[in-house]
N, C-alpha and C positions, 0 to 999 in steps of 0.2 A: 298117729294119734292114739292118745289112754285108750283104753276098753269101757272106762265111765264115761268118759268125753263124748263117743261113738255113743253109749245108750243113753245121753241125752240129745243127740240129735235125733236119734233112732223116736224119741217121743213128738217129735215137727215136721217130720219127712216120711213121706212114701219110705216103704220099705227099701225099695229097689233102688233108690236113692242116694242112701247114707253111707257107703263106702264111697261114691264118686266122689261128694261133695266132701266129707272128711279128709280125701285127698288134696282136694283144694286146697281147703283149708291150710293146709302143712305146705302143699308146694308156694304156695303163695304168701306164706309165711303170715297171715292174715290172723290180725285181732277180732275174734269173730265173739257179738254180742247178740243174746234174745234180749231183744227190748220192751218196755213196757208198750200197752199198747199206744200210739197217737194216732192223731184224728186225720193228720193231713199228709201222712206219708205212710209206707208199708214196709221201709227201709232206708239204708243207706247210706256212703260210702263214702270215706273221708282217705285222701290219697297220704301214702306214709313219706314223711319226709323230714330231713334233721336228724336221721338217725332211728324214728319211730315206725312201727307196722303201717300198712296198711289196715285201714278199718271198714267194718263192714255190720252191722246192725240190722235184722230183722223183727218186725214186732211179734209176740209171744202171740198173740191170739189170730192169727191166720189160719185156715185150715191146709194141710198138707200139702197139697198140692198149690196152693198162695204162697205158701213158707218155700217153696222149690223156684218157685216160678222168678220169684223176686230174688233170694239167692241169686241166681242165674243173672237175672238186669243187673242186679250188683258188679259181682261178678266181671261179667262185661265190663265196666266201667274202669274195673282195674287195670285190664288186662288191657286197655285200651291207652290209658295215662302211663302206662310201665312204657309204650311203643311208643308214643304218641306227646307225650307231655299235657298242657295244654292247647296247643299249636289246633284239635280240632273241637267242632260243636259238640257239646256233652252227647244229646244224641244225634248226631253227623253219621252220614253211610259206613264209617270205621266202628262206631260200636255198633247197628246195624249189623253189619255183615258179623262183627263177632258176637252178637248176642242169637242172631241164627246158628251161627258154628257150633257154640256152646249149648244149643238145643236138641240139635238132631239129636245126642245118644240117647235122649231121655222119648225122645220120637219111636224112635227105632225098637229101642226096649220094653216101650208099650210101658210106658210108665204109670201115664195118663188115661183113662176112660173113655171112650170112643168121642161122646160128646164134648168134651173139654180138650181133648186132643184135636178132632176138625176144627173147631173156633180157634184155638191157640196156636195151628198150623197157620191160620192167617193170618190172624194179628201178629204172631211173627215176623209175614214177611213183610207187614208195613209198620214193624215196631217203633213203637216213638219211645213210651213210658210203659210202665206197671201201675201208674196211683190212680188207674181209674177211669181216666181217657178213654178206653176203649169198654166202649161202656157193656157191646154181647160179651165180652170176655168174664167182665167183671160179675154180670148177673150169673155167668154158666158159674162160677167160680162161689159165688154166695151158694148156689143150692146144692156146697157141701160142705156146707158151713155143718159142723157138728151142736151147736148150738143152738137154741130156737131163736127166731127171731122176735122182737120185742114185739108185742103188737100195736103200742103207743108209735111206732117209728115210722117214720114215711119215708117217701124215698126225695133227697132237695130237690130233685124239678116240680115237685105239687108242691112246692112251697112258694109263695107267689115271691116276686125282685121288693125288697125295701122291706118285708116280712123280717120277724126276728125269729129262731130258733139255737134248741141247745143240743150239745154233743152228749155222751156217755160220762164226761169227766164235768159237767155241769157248767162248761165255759158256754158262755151267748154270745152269738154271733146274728150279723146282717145281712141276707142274701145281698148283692149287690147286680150285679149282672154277669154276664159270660163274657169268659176271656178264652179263647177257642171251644174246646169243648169242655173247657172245665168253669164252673162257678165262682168269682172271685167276692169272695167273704171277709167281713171284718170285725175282731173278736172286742167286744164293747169295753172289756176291763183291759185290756194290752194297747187296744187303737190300731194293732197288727191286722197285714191282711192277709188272707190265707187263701189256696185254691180247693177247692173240694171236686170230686167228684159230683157227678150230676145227679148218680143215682147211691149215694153215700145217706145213710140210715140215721134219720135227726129228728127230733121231739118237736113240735111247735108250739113258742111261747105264748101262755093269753094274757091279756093287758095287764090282770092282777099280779101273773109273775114279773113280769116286765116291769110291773111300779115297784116292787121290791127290789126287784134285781138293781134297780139304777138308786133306790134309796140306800142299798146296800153299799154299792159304789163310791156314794156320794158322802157316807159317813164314813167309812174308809179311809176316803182322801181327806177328809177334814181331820181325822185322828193323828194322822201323819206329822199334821202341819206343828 
């Protein structure tokens, strides 16, 4: 990998980091994109085929140790479809087991900070996802966020079921209910539904924006016609 290539990873990654995953990168021959940020994933990994890369997408505003972590679940998924095909469950005990494998150096090397290293040790060995699911991980992970936290934002579980609120990018959505441990939401301008994390950082709408927002909607669609 370039020398440029390496100091821009160098500006998303733990120090200690950015030689492994560069390597990846090249061994795996992997389309590797910083993505804008989105609301309902933290990454993600499109299998290469036809002739094209692999691809692999993390969001630009993760803090360091997020931007590592999710590489990694990526990661895994690759290396799991190269073996594997589709033949197992996205995450089934085969990425599992290779999403721990792919963990241990950065363990080992004390990548991690004591606190984010004990919770991460575990949620490892019951890993499911990264978006959020596991919700101590997710909060150890937020208090290194480099960023302030909004203080208009709450966290979706204080948002009450059939409540409206909005994301960062000013899309409104409707809590709905829970679909295991995550919230299944539906975004009012697409009709789409989305799953959120439980404890994912969202504005709540009051009626006046809410009559806009749908009057907004509504001449929209009439303009169209």
């Amino acid at each position: 990998m370039r020398k440029e290539d390496k100091d821009i990873l160098r500006k998303y990654l733990p120090e200690g980091a950015v030689d492994s995953i560069s390597s990846d990168i090249v061994r795996y021959k992997i389309a590797f994109r910083i993505s804008r940020p989105r609301a309902t994933k933290l990454g993600d990994y499109r299998a290469g085929m036809r002739g094209l890369p692999h691809r692999i997408s993390v969001n630009q505003n993760l803090n360091p140790y997020s931007f590592l972590i999710t590489f990694v679940h990526e990661l895994a998924h690759l290396i799991v479809f190269e073996r594997f095909g589709r033949k197992v469950m996205p995450h089934g005990i085969e990425w599992k087991q290779t999403y721990h494998l792919l963990m241990q150096p950065y363990f080992e090397n004390n990548i991690f900070p004591d606190d984010l290293k004990k919770v991460l040790i575990r949620s490892v060995q019951h890993a499911k996802a990264t978006d959020g699911s596991d919700v101590e991980l997710t909060r150890v992970l937020k208090s290194y966020n480099q960023q302030q936290a909004d203080p208009n934002e709450v966290e979706l579980t204080r948002i009450a079921d059939g409540s409206y609120f909005k994301i960062a990018d000013g899309r409104v959505f409707q809590k709905l209910h829970v679909q295991r441990k995550r919230f299944k939401c539906a975004c009012l301008a697409s009709k789409r539904l989305y799953l959120f994390s439980p404890i994912a950082g969202v504005k709540s709408v009051s009626d006046e924006e809410m009559k806009d927002f749908l009057n907004f909607i509504k001449l929209n669609k009439t303009t169209r016609r």
